[in-house]
C-alpha positions in Angstrom: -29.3 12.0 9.5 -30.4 8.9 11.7 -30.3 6.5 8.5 -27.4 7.3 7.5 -25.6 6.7 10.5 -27.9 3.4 10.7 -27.0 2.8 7.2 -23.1 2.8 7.5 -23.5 0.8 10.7 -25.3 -1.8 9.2 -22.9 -1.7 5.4 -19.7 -1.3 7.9 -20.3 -4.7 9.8 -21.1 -6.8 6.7 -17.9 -4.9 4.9 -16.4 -6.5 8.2 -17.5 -9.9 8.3 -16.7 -10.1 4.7 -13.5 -8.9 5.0 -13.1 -11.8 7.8 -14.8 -14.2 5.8 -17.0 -14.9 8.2 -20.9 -15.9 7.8 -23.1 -13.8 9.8 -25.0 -16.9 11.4 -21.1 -17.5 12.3 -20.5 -14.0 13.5 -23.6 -13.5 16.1 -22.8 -17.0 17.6 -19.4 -15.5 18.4 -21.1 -12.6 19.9 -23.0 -14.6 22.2 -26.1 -14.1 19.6 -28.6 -16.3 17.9 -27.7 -17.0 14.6 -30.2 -14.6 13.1 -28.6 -11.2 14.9 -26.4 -10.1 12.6 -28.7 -10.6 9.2 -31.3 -8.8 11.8 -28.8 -5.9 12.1 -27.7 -5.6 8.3 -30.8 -5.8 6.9 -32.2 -2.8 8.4 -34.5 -4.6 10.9 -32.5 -3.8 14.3 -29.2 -2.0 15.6 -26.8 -3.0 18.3 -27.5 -2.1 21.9 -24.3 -0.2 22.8 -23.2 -3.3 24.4 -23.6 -4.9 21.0 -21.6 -2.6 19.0 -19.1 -2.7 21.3 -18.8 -6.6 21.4 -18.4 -5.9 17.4 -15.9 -3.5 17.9 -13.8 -5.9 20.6 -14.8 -9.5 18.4 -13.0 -7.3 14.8 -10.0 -6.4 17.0 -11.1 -2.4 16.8 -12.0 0.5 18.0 -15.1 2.6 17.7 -13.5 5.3 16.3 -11.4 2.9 13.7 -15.0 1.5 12.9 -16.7 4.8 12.5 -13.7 6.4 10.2 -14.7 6.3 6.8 -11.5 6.8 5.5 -10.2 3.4 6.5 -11.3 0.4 4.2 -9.3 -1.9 6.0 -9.7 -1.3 9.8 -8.3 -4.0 11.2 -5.2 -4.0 9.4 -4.4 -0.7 10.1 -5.1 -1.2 13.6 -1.9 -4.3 13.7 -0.1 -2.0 11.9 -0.1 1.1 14.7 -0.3 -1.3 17.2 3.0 -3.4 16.2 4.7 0.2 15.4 3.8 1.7 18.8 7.3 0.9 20.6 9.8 1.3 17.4 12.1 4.0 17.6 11.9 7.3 15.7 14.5 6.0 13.2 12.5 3.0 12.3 9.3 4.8 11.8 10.8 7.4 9.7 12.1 4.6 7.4 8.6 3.0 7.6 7.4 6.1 6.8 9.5 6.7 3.8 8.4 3.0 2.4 5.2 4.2 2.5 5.5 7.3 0.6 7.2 5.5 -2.1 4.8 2.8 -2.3 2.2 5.4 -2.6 3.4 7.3 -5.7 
């Protein structure tokens, strides 16, 4: 059960820095990590302290539960997306939501 978990950690934050077309030499400077930390992480040979993952979580703009959901391809996006319809009214986000529906049929 422990490499999967491992597994999807490490697939999850090259699907991430992909996504953000960002190199991971690029990636662990940002963290505050030698350039080697995140190749280190994706290719099996280390994980994230917590501190790590976290510093991940904060530098892609998301939570650990948006990272860990399995369901979402796209985390980041989804994330602006609640976070810039958090304070519409009900009337907007109903018509949101009905954009949506159509959109997926």
């Amino acid at each position: 059960m422990i490499k999967i978990y491992t597994q999807f950690i490490r697939e999850r934050i090259a699907k991430l820095r992909t996504q953000e077309n960002i190199s991971a030499r690029e990636l662990g400077f940002r963290l505050g990590q030698s350039g080697g930390y995140i190749n280190s992480i994706e290719n099996g040979n280390s994980l994230p302290s917590l501190r790590g993952f976290l510093n991940i979580c904060e530098y892609f703009q998301i939570t650990p539960h948006e990272f860990f959901n399995e369901d979402i391809e796209y985390p980041k996006i989804l994330h602006d997306i609640m976070s810039g319809c958090s304070d519409l009214d009900k009337e907007t986000l109903d018509s949101i939501l009905v954009l949506i529906n159509k959109i997926n049929k």
